[in-house]
C-alpha positions, 0 to 999 in steps of 0.5 A: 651946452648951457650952464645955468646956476641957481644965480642965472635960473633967479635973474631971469624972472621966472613967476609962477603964472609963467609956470602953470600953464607949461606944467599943467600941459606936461600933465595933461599929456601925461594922462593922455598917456602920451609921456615916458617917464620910467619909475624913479630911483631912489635909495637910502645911502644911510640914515638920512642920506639919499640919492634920486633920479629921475627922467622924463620924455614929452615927444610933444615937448620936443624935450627930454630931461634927468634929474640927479640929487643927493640928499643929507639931512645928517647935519654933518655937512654944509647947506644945501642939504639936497644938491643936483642938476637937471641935464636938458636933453634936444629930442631931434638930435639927442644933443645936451643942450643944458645943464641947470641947478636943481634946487631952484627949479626943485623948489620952483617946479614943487609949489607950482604944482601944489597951487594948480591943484589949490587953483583947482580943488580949493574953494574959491572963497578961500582966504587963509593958508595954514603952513606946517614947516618953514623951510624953502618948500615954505617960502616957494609955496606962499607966493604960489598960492598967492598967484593961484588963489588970489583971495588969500589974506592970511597966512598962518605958519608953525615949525618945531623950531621957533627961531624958524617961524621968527626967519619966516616972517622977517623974510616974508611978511608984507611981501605977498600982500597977506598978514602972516602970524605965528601958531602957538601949536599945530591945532592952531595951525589948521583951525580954520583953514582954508587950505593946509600945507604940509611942508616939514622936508623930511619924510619920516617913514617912522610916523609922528602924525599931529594933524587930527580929522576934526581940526580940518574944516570942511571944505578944506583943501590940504596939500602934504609934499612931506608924503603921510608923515604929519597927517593922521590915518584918520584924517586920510579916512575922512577925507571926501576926495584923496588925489596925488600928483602921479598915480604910478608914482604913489603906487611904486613909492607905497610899495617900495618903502611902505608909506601911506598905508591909510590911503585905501584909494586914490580918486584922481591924480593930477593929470586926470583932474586938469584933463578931465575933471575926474574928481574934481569938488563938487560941493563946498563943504567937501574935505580934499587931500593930495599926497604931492610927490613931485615927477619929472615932468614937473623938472621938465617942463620947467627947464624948458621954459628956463632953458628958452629964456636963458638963450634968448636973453644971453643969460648963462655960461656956454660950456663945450661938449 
C-alpha cells in the first residue's frame, strides 16, 4: 500500500478545478442514491476533545474509503489540532491500496465543496468575499472561491484574534489576485458582501451568534463549515433558500447533539442542486445560506484523485501489508 504524508499530497500539484468535478460526480451519484455511506461517528472525549469517523462506498468509483481523526482544541498540546488518516480501500479486491494524511485532503476536500455550491448559487456578478476566521479552512477557501467565482476582487477577513487577521495577510495578500483588508468588526465584515464565509473551526454547541439578518445583503450567498454557531436564528429565518451539503448528515448531526434548531427546512442539498437543480436561485436578489458539514465521499473522492496521480508519478512510500 501507499503512504502518502501531507509533504507528498502537496507536491503533487493538485488545483482545485482538478477537484470540482470528481466531487461534484461523488455527489451526483449520491443523490441518485447510488452511494454507501453509513452515519458518521463522533463523540466527545472531553471538553474540547473529540474523535471522528467516517466511511464511504461509490461502486461507480470503483473505491472505498475511511477516515479517523482526532481533534483537541484544549491548547494543551502541539498543533495540529486535528490529525487522522484516510485508508483507501480497492473495490475489486478489498486490498488497501492507501493510507494518506488527513488534514491536507480535510482542508483540500472542505473548500472545494464550499466553492461548488459558490460556483452555483452565487451571483455571477459576485466580486467581494467577506471571511469570518483566519485559520487553515480560511486560507483553503480563499483560492477555492477564487477558481470557482472568478470575478472575485475583494476579500474582506476578521478573526477575534488580531495577531490572525496580520498572519492572514502576510501569507495571502497579492497571491490570489484580490486585494484583502481587515474588518474592524464583524458588521463590517459582511456589509456588503457578496458571498460570506463562516470558518471560526470550532463548533460551539454553546451559541454566540453575531452575524445579524440585516447585514447580509440581498443576494448574498453565505457558507458557514462552523455548523450555526455564528449565524443568528433570524438570519437562518430569513434566508430565501437554506441547503447542506448532505441532508442525512444535517438531520443525524441535529438530533444527535441539538445543533441547528432554527433551521425549520432544508430546500436542497447538494447532491440534489448539481443533479437536478432543486433550488437553485432563481432571482438576484434571493438571500441563500448552506450548513456545509463536510461527508465522506468528499475524502473519497479526493484521494482517489491523489491516490492515481501519486502512482503514476512515483510520488509516496510503499509500505507492506
Amino acid at each position: 500500500m501507499l503512504y502518502l504524508n501531507a509533504g507528498d499530497l502537496a507536491s503533487l500539484g493538485l488545483a482545485f478545478e482538478d477537484m470540482f468535478e470528481p466531487i461534484a460526480g461523488a455527489f451526483r451519484e449520491r443523490a441518485r442514491d447510488a452511494v454507501v455511506m453509513p452515519s458518521m461517528v463522533w463523540f466527545p472525549r472531553r471538553p474540547q476533545q473529540w474523535f471522528h469517523l467516517v466511511m464511504s462506498w461509490i461502486p461507480s468509483l470503483k473505491y472505498a474509503a475511511a477516515k479517523f481523526q482526532s481533534g483537541d482544541f484544549t491548547k494543551t498540546r502541539t498543533l495540529p489540532s486535528v490529525k487522522g488518516l484516510v485508508v483507501l480501500c480497492d473495490d475489486a479486491t478489498g486490498d488497501i491500496v492507501a493510507i494518506m494524511d488527513a488534514g491536507w485532503i480535510t482542508g483540500m476536500r472542505t473548500a472545494a465543496a464550499s466553492a461548488l455550491v459558490a460556483r452555483e448559487q452565487a451571483r455571477r456578478d459576485s466580486s467581494t468575499l467577506a471571511i469570518f476566521g483566519c485559520g487553515l479552512q480560511a486560507r483553503t477557501h480563499l483560492p477555492a472561491f477564487k477558481a470557482a467565482v472568478p470575478g472575485l476582487e475583494r476579500v474582506r477577513i476578521f478573526d477575534r484574534k488580531p495577531e490572525g487577521m496580520a498572519d492572514y495577510i502576510a501569507e495571502m495578500g497579492g497571491r490570489h489576485g484580490v486585494e484583502i483588508v481587515a474588518a474592524h468588526n464583524v458588521e463590517e465584515l459582511v456589509r456588503d458582501a457578496d458571498i460570506v464565509l463562516s470558518s471560526a473551526t470550532i463548533m460551539e454547541r454553546d451559541r454566540r451568534p453575531v452575524i445579524h439578518a440585516d447585514w447580509l445583503k440581498p443576494g448574498s450567498l453565505t457558507v458557514t463549515i462552523d455548523w450555526d454557531s455564528w449565524i443568528t436564528d433570524d438570519a437562518i429565518r430569513a434566508m430565501d433558500i437554506v441547503m447542506t451539503d448532505d441532508r442525512t448528515q444535517f438531520d443525524g448531526k441535529r438530533s444527535a447533539i441539538g445543533v441547528f434548531p432554527a433551521v425549520d427546512r432544508i430546500d436542497a442539498d447538494l447532491g440534489e442542486l448539481l443533479l437536478s437543480g432543486k433550488a437553485r436561485r432563481t432571482r438576484d436578489d434571493q438571500r441563500i445560506m448552506a450548513f456545509m458539514l463536510g461527508v465522506a465521499i468528499e475524502d473519497l473522492a479526493t484521494g482517489v484523485v491523489l491516490f492515481e496521480r501519486a502512482r503514476t508519478r512515483g510520488v509516496g512510500t510503499w509500505l507492506p501489508l
